[in-house]
KEKELO-258430 format. One line per 3 residues: number of its first residue (from 1); their letters; for each residue z, x, y of N, C-alpha, C. Coordinates in Angstrom, 3 decimals. Atoms other than C-alpha are relative to their C-alpha. Layout:
% residues N
NUM = A = Z,X,Y,Z,X,Y,Z,X,Y  ...;
***
This chain:
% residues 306
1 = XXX = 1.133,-0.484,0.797,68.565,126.352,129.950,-0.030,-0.692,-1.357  -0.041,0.345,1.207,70.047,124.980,126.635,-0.619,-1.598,0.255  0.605,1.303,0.061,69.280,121.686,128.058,-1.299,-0.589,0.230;
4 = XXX = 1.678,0.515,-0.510,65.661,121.737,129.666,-0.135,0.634,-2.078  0.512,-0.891,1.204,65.025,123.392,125.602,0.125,-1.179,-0.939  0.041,1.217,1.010,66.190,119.781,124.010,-0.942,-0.678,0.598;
7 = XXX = 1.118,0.720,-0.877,64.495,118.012,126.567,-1.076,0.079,-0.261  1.834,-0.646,0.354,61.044,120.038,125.600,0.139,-0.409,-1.513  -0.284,0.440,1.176,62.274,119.577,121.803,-0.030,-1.803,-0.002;
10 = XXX = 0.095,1.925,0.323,62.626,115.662,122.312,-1.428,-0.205,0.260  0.772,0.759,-0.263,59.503,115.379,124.449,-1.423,0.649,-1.145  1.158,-0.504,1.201,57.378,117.182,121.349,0.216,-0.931,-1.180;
13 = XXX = 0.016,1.202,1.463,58.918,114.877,118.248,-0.551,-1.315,0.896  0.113,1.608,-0.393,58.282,111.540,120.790,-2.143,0.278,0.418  1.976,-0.722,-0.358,54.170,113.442,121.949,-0.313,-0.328,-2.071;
16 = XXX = -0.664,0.175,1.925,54.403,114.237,117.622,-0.546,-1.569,-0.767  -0.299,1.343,1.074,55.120,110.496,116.570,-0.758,-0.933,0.777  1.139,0.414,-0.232,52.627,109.075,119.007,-1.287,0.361,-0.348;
19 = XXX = 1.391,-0.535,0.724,49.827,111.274,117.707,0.001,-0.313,-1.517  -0.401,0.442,1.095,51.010,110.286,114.386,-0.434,-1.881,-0.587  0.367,1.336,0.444,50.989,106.362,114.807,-1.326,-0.586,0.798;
22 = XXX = 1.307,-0.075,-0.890,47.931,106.340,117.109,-1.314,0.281,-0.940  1.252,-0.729,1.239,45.843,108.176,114.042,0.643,-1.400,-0.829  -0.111,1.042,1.017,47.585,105.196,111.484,-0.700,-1.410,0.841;
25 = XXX = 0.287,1.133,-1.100,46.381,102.550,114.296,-1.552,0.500,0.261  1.110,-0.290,-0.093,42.655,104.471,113.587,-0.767,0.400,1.380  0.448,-1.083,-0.917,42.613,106.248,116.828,-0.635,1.231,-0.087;
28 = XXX = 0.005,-1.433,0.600,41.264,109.617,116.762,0.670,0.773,0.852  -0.403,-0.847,-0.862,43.284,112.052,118.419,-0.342,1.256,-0.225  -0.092,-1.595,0.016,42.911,116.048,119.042,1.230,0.786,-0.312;
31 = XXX = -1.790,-0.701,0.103,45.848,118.900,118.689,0.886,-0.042,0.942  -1.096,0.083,-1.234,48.835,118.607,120.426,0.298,1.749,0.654  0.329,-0.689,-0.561,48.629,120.941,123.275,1.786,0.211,0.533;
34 = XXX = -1.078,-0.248,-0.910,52.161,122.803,125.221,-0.400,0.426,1.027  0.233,-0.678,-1.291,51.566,122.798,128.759,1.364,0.427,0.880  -1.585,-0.106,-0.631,54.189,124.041,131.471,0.928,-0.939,0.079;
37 = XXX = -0.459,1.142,0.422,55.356,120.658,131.699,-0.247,-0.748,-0.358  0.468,1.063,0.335,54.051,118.678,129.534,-0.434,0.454,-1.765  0.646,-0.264,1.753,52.815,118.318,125.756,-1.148,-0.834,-0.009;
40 = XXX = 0.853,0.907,-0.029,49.339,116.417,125.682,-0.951,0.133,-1.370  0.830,-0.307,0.801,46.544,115.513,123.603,-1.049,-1.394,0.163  1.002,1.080,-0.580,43.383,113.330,123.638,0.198,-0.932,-1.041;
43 = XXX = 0.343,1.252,1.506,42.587,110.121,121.967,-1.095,-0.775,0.387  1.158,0.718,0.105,39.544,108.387,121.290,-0.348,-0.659,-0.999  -0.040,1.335,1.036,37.787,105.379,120.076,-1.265,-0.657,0.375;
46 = XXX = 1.668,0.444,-0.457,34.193,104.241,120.290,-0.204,1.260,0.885  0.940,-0.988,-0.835,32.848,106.254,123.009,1.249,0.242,1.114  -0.942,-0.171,-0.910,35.774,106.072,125.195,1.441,1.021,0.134;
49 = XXX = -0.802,-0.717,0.104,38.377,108.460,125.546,1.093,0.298,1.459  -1.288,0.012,-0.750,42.024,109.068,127.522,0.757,1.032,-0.647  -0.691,-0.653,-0.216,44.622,111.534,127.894,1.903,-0.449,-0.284;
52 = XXX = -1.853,-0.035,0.105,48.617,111.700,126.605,0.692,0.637,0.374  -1.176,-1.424,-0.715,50.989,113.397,128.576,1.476,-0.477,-0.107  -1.966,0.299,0.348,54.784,113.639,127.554,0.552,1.098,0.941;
55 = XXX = -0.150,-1.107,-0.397,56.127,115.135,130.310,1.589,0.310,-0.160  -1.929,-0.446,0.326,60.142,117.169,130.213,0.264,0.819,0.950  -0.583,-0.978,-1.593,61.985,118.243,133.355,1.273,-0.515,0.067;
58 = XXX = -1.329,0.510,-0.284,65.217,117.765,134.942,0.588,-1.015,-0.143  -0.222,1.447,0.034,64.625,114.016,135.138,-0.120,-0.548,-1.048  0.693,0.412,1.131,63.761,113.812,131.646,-1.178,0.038,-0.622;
61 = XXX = 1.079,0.403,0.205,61.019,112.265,129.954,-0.926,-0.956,0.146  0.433,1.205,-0.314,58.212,110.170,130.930,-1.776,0.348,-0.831  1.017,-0.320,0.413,55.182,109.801,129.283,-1.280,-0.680,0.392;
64 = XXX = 0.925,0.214,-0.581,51.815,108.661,131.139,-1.012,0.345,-0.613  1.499,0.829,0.644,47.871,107.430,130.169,-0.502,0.636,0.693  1.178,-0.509,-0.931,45.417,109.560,132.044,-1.488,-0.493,-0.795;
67 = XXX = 1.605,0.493,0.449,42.196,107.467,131.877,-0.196,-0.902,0.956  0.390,0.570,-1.287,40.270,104.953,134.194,0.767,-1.334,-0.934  -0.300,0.771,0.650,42.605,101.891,133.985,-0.581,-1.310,-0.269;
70 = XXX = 0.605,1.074,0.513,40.263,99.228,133.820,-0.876,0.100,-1.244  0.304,-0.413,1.355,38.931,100.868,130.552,0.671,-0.603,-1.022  -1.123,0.941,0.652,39.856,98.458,127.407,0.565,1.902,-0.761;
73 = XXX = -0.643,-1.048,0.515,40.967,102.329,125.635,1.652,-0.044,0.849  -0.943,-0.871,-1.062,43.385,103.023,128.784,1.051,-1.895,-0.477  -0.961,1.643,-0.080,44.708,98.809,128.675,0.784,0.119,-1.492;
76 = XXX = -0.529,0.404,0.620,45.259,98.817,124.864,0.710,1.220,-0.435  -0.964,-0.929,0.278,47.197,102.228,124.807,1.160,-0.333,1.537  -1.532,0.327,-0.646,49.484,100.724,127.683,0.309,-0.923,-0.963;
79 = XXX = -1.016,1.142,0.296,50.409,97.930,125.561,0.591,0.918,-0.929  -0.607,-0.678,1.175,51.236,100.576,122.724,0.991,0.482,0.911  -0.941,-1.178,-0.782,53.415,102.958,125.225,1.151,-1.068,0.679;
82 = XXX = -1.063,1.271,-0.740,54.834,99.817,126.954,0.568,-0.968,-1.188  -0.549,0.870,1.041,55.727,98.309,123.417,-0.147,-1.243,0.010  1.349,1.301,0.635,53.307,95.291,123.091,-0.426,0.355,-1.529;
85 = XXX = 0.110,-0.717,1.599,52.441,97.009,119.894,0.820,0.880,-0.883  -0.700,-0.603,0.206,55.135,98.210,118.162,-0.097,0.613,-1.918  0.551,-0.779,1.537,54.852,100.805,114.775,1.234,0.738,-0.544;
88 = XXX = -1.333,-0.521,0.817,58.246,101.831,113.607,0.140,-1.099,-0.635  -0.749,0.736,0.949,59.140,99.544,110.730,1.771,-0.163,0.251  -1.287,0.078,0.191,62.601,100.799,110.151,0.274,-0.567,1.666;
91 = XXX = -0.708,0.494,-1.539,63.787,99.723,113.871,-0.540,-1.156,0.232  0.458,1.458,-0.416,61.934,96.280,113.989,0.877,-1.240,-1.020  -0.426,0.799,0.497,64.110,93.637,113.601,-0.427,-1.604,0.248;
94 = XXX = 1.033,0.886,0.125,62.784,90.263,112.399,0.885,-0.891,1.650  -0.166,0.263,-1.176,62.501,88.405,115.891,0.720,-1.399,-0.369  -0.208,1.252,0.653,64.306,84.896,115.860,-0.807,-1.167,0.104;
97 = XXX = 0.908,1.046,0.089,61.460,83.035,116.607,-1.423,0.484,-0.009  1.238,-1.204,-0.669,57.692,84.233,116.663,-0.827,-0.743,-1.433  1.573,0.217,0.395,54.023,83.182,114.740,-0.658,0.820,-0.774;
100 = XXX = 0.502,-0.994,0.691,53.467,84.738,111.884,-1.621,-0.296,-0.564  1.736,0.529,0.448,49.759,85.160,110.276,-0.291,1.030,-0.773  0.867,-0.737,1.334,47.897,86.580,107.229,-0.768,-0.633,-0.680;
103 = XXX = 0.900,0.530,0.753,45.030,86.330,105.329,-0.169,-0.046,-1.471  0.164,0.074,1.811,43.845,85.892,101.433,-1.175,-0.280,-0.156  1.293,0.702,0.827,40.645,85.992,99.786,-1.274,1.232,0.570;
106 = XXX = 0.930,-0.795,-0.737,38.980,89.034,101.960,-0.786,1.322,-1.281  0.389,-0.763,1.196,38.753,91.282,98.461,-0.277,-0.466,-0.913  0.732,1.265,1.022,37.245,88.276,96.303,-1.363,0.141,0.113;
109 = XXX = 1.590,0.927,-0.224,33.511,88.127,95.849,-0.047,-1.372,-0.173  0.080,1.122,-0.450,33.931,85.069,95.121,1.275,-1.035,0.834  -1.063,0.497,-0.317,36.099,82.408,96.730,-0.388,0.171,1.624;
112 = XXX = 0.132,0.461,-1.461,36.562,81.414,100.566,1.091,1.397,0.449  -1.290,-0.760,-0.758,38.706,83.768,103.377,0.645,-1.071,0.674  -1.128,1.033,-0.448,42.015,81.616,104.046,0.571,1.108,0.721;
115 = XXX = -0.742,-0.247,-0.698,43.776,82.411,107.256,1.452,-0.844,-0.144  -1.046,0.579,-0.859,47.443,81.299,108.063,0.675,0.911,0.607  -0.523,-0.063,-1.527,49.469,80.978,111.022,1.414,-0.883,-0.326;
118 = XXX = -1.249,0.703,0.094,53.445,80.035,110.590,0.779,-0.027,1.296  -1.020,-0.122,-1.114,55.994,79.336,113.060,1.198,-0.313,-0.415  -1.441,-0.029,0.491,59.092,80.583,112.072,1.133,0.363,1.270;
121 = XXX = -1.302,0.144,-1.169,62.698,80.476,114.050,1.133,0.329,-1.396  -1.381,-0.713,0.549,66.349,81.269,112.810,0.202,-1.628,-0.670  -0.693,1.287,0.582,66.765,77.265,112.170,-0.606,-0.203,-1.349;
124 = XXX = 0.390,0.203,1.545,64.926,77.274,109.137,-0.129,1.292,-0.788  -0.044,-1.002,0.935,65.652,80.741,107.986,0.338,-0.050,-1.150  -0.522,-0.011,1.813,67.783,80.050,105.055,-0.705,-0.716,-0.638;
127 = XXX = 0.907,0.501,0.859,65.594,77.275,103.630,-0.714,0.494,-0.551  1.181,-0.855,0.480,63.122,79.367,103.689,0.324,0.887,-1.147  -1.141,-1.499,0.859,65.586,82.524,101.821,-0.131,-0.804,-1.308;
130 = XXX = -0.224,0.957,1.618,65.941,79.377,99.534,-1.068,-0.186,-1.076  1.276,0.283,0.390,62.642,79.107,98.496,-0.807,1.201,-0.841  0.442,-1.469,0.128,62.159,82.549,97.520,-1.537,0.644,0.628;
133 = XXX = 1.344,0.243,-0.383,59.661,83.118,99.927,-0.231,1.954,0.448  0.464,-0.798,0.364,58.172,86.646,99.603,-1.688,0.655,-0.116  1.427,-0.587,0.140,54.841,88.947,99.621,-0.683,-0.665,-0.903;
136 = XXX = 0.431,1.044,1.148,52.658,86.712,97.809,-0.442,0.903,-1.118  0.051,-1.101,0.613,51.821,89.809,96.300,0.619,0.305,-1.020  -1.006,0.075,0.936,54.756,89.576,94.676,0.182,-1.205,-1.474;
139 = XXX = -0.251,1.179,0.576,54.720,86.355,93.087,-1.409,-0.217,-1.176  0.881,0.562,0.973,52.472,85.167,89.973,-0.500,-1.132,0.651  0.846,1.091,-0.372,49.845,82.217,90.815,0.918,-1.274,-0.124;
142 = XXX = -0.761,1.060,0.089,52.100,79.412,89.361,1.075,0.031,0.734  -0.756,-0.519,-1.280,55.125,80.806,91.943,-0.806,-0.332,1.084  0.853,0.695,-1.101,52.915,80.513,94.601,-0.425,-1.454,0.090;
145 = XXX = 0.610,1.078,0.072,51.824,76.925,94.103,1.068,-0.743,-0.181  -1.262,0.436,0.081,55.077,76.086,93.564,0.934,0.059,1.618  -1.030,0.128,-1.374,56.793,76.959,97.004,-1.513,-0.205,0.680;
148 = XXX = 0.413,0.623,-0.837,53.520,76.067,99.001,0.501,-1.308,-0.319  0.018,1.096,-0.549,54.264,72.742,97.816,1.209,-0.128,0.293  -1.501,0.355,-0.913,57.689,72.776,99.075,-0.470,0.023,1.285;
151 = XXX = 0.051,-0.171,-1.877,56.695,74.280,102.452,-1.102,-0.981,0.133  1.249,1.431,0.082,53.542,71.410,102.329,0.915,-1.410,0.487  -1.127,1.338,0.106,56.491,68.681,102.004,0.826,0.463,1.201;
154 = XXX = -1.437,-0.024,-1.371,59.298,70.545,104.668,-0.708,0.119,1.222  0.289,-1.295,-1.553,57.365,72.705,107.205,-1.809,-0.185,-0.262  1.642,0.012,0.040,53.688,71.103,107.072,-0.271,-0.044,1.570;
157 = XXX = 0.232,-0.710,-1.092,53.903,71.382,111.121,-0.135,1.013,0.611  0.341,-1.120,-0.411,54.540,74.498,111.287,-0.920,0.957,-0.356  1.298,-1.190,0.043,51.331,76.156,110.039,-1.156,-0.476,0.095;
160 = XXX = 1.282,-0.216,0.758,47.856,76.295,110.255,-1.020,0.816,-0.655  0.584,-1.327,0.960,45.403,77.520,107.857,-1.686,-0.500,0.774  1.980,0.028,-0.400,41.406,78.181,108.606,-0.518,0.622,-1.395;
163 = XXX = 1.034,-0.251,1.228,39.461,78.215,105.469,-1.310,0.049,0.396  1.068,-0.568,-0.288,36.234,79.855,105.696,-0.889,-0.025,-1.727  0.369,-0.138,1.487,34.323,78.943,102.311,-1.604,0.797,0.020;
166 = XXX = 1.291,-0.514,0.350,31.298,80.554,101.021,-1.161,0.359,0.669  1.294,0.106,-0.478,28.372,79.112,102.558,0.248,0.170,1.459  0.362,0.066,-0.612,29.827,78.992,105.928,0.811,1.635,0.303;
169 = XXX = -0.213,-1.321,0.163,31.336,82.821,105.598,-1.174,0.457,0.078  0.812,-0.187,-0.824,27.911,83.825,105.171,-0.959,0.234,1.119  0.316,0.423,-1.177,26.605,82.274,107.656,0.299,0.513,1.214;
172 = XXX = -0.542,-0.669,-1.263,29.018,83.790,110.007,-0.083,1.736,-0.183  0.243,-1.219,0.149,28.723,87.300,108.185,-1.552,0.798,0.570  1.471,-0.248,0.073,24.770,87.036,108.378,0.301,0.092,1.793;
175 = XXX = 0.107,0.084,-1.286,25.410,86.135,112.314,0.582,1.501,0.755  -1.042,-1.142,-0.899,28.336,88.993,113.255,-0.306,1.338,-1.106  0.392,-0.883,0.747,27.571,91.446,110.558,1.745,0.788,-0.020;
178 = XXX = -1.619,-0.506,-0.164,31.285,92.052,110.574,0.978,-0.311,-0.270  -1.480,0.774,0.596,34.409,91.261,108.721,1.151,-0.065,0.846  -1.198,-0.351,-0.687,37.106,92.480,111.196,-0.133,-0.791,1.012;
181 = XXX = 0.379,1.153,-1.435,35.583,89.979,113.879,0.235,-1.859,-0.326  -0.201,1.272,0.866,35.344,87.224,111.320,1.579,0.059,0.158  -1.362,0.209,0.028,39.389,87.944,111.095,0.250,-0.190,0.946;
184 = XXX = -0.766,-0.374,-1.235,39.937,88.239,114.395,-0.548,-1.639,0.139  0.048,1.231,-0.352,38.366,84.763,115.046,0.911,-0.917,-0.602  -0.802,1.272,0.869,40.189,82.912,112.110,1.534,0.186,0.613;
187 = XXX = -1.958,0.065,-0.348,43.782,84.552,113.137,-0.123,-1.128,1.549  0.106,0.703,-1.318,43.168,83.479,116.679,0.377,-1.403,0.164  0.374,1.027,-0.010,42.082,80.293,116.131,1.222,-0.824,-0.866;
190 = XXX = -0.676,0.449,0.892,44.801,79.482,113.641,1.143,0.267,0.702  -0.949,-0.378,-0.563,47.209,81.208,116.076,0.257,-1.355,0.952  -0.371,0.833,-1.599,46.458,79.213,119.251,-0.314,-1.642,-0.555;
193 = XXX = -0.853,1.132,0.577,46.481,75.904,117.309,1.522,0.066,-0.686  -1.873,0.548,0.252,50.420,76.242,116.850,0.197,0.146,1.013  -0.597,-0.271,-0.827,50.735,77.804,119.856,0.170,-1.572,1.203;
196 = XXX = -0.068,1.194,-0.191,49.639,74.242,120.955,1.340,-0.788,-0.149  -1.233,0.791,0.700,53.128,72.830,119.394,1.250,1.405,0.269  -1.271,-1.042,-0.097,55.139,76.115,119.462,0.007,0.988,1.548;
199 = XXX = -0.083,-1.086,-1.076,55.909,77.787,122.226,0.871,1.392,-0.019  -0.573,-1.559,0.515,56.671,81.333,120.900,-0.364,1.152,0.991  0.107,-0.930,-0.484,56.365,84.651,122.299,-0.404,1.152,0.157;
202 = XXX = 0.526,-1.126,0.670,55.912,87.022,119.930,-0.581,-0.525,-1.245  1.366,0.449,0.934,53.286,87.131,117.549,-0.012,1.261,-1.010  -0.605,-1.262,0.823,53.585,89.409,114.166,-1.594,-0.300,-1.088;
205 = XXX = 1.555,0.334,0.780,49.759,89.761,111.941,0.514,1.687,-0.745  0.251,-0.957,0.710,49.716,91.980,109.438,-1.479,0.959,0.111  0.778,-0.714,-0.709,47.391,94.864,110.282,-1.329,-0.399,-1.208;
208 = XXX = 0.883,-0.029,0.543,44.005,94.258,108.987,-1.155,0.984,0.199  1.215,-1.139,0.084,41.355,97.055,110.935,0.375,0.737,1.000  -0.071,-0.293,-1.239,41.531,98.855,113.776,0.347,-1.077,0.971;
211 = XXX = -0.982,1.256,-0.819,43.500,97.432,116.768,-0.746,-0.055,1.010  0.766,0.598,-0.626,41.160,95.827,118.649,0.891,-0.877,0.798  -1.271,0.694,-0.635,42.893,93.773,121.811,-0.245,-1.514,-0.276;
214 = XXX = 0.032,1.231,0.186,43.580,89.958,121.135,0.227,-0.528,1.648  -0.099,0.530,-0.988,43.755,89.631,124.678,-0.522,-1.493,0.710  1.783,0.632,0.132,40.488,87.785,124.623,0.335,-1.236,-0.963;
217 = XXX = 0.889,1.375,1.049,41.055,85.224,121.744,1.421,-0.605,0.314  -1.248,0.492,0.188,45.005,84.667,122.181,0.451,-0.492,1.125  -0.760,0.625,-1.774,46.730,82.185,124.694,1.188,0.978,0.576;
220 = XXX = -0.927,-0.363,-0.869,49.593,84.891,125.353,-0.352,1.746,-0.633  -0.307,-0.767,1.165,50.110,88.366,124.772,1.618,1.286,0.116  -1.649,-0.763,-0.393,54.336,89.225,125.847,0.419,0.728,-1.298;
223 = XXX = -0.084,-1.193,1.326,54.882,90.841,122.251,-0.899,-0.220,-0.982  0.778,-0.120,1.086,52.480,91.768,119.986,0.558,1.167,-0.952  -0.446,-1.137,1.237,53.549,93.500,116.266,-1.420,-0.149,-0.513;
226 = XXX = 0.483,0.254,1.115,50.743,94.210,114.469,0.247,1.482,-0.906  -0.695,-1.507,0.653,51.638,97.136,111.385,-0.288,-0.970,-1.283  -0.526,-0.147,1.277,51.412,97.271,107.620,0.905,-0.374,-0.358;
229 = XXX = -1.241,0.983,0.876,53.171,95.311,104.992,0.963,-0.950,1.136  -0.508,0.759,-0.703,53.912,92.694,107.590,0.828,-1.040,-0.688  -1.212,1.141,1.021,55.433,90.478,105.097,1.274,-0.267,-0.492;
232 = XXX = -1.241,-0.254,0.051,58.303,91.775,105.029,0.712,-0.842,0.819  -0.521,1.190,-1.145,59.079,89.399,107.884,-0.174,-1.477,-0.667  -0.161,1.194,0.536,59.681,85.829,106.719,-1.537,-0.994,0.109;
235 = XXX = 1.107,0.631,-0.693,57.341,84.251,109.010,-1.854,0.154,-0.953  1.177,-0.959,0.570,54.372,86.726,107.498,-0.133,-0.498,-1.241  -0.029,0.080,1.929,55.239,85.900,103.731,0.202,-1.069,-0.017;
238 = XXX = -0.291,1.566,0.213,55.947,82.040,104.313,-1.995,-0.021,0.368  1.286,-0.022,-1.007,51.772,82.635,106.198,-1.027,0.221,-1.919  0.778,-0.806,1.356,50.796,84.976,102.595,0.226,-0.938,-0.780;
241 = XXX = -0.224,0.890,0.816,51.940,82.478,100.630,-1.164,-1.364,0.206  1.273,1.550,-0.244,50.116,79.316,102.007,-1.461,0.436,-0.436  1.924,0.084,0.198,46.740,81.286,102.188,-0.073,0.267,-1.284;
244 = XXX = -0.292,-0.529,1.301,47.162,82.721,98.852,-0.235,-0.855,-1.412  0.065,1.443,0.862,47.672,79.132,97.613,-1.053,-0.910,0.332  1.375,0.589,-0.327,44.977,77.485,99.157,-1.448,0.625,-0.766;
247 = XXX = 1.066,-0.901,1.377,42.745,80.692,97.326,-0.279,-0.486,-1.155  -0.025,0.649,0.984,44.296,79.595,94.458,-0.676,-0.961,-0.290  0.190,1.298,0.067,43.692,75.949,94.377,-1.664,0.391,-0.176;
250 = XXX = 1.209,0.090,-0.069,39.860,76.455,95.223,-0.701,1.313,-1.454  0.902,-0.549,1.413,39.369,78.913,92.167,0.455,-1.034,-1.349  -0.237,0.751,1.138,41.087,76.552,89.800,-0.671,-1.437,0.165;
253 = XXX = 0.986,1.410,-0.383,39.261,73.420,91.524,-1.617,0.303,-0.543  1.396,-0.537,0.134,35.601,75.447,91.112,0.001,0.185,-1.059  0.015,0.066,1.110,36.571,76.510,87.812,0.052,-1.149,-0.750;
256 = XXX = -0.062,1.607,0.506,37.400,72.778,86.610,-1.711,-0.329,0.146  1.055,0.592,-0.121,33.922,71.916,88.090,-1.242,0.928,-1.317  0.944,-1.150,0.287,32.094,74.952,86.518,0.087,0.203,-1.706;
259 = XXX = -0.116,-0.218,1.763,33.647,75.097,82.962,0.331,0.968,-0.038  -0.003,-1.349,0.227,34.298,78.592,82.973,1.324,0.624,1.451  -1.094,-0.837,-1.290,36.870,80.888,84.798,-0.109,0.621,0.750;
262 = XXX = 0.626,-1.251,-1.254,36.327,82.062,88.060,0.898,1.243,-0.314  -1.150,-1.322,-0.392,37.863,85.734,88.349,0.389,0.456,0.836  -0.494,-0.550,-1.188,39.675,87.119,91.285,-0.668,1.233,-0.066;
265 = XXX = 0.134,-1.047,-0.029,38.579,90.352,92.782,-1.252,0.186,0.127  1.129,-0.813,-0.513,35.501,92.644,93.000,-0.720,0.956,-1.082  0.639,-0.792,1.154,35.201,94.425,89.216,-1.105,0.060,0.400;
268 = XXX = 1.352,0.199,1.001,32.176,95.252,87.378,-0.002,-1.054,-1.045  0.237,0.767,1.036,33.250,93.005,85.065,0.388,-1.959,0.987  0.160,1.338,-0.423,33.520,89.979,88.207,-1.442,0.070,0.293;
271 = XXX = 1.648,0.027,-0.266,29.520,91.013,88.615,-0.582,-0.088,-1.212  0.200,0.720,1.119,29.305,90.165,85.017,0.383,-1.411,-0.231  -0.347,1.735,-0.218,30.464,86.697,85.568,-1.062,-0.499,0.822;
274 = XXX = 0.853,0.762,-0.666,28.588,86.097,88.544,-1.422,-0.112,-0.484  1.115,-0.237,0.370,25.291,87.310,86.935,-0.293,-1.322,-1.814  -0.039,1.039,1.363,26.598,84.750,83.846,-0.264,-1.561,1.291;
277 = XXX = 0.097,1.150,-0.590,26.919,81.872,86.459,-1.436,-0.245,0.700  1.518,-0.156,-0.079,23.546,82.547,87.723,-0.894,-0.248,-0.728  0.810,0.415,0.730,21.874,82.425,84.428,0.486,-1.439,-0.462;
280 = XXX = -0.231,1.584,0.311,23.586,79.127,83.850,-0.307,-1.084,0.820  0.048,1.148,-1.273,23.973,77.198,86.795,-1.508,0.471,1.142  1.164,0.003,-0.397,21.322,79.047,88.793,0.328,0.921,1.747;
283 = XXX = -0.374,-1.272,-1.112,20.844,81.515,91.979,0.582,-1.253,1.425  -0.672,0.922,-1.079,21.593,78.223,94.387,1.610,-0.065,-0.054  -0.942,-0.106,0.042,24.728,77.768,92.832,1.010,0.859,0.094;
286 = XXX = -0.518,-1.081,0.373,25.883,81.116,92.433,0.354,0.130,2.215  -0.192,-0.322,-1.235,25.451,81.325,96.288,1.076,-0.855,1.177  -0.857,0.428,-0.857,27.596,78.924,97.257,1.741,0.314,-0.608;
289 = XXX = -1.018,-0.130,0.441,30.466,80.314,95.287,0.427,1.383,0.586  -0.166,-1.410,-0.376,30.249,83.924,96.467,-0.117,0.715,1.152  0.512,-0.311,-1.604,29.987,86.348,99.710,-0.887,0.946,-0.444;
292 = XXX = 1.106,-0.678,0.181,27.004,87.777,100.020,-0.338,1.501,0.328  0.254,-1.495,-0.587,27.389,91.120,101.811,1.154,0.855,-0.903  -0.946,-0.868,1.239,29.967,92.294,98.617,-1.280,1.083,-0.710;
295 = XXX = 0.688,-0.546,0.594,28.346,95.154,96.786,-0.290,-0.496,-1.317  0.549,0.775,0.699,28.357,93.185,94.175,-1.306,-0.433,-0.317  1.472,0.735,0.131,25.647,90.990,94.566,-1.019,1.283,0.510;
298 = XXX = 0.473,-0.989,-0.217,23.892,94.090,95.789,-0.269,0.436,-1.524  0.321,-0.139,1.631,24.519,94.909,92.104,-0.937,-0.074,-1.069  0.545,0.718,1.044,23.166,92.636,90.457,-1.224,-0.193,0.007;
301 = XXX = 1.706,0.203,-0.419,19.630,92.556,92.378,-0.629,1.464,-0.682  0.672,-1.212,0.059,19.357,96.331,91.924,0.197,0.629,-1.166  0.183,-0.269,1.013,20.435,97.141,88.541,0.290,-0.838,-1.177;
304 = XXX = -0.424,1.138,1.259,21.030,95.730,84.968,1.697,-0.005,0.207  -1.805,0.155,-0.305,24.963,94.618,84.947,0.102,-0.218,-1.655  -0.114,-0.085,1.555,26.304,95.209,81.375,1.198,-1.063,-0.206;
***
């Protein structure tokens, strides 16, 4: 008796901590339900919806997907349950080889969205350690520009980047009406050109929207991480770094051309710049420096900007 009573106790914290990272992974789930054998609860996502059952008996625990399985809901909660998608931090240890990727420039009105894509291994771990390579987050602008050009000079095979500037961001915003699709193309695309040269396995992206399946854009998919503060992984923060620096470069290149200092970010007081570069240079110019579907520029059409 004492033991079917842990058994029901385990299979409620493991039911629990899937309803838990399922809602951080922008699922919606319902309350967790105690049936005779079993603990369940729903989850849904667009219009589609499936069933969690943790069940606890003699044999243990097993926990099973009730939904139609050719449904993408029912496919991309097996890869979660089957650990294709994995969401514990503390227990993920950095893999020794695997394709890291992150972006820069997605909270800029002005400025381009830079993807990269690294391919890191254990043989160039310490170089890397050497380099102080870190959340770019972390680092001041001149730091950053400083170890891309190291990794530029050691490890210019192992990444690529997809820069997406201005006019042709637009362009693709005006077409898809959608930022999280726009990412999903650039990682992809930035992915499966290394995967060309690397033959990795696992693949680690720092979470950017809802987990939409890469089934579709990616040549493999035997482990997929995607989770918050991915940078913590080498691979990830050697990826944040490059795009970060490429950002860089193109606001201090535009600024050189422009006379004036671009600003990072999304203020009120970067919709006082742009509304200055406008009356100077002019609404053509202004448009090829900026993204257009920022509230920003929304701003600036619809009221006075102080």
């Amino acid at each position: 008796m004492n033991n079917q009573f842990t058994i029901q106790k385990q299979a409620k914290i493991i039911a629990e901590k899937l309803k838990e990272n399922l809602n951080k992974l922008n699922f919606s789930t319902n309350e967790l339900n105690l049936k005779k054998y079993n603990y369940e609860f729903e989850v849904s996502q667009d219009k589609s919806k499936a069933k969690i059952l943790v069940y606890f008996g003699s044999k243990g625990i097993k926990t099973i997907i009730q939904s139609n399985i050719n449904d993408r809901l029912y496919k991309e909660l097996d890869h979660i349950l089957n650990g294709k998608i994995i969401f514990d931090e503390a227990v993920i240890e950095e893999p020794k080889e695997y394709i890291g990727s992150d972006e820069s420039g997605k909270g800029d009105f002005f400025g381009p969205l830079i993807v990269c894509a690294f391919a890191f291994d254990n043989s160039i771990k310490e170089n890397l350690l050497k380099l102080n390579i870190k959340d770019s987050k972390e680092l001041d602008n001149k730091e950053i520009i400083e170890i891309y050009n190291e990794l530029k000079n050691k490890f210019n095979d192992r990444f690529e980047v997809i820069e997406i500037h201005p006019k042709k961001y637009n362009q693709l915003y005006e077409k898809i009406q959608n930022l999280n699709k726009i990412l999903l193309w650039a990682h992809s695309k930035a992915i499966n050109n290394l995967l060309k040269r690397f033959d990795f396995n696992t693949l680690i992206i720092d979470k950017f929207a809802s987990k939409k399946s890469l089934d579709d854009k990616i040549s493999f998919t035997k482990n997929l991480i995607i989770e918050e503060k991915a940078e913590r992984f080498t691979g990830v923060a050697a990826a944040s770094i490059i795009a970060r620096a490429k950002l860089v470069l193109w606001f201090q290149t535009k600024s050189k051309e422009l006379e004036l200092k671009i600003p990072f970010g999304a203020a009120v007081s970067v919709t006082n710049f742009a509304k200055e570069i406008e009356r100077r240079k002019g609404k053509d110019i202004l448009r090829e420096l900026i993204k257009l579907h920022f509230k920003n520029f929304k701003d600036m059409n619809n009221r006075k900007i102080q």
